[in-house]
Steps between C-alpha positions, in 0.01 A plus 500: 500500500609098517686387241468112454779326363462233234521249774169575648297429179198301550524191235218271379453157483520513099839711516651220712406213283627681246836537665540164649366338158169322638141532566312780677298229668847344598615874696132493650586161619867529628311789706216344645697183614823649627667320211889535435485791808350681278417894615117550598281716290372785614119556480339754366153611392269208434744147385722766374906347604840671443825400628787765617802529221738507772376183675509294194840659446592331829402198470656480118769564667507278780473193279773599276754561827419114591615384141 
């Protein structure tokens, strides 16, 4: 059996613009033009897009070890 950790959850586009306090359409767009460094989505079935927990994790972190 693998056991994921909570770090390995898949996240949507709604739960991060929840999280960071702005638009879905703003997480879509960060994506798609390599905005801010932020992490590529991965693709799934059909337009479906998720982004790994631990990779925004990382590069939370990254811009909070720069302030």
């Amino acid at each position: 059996m693998i056991e994921h950790s909570n770090s390995d959850r898949l996240l949507t586009a709604d739960e991060l613009a929840e999280m960071f306090g702005v638009e879905t359409e703003d997480i879509c767009y960060w994506a798609k033009e390599g905005m801010h460094d932020f992490p590529p989505a991965l693709k799934l079935a059909g337009n479906t897009l998720r982004w790994r927990e631990s990779d925004i994790d990382r590069w939370i972190n990254e811009r909070t070890e720069s302030d």
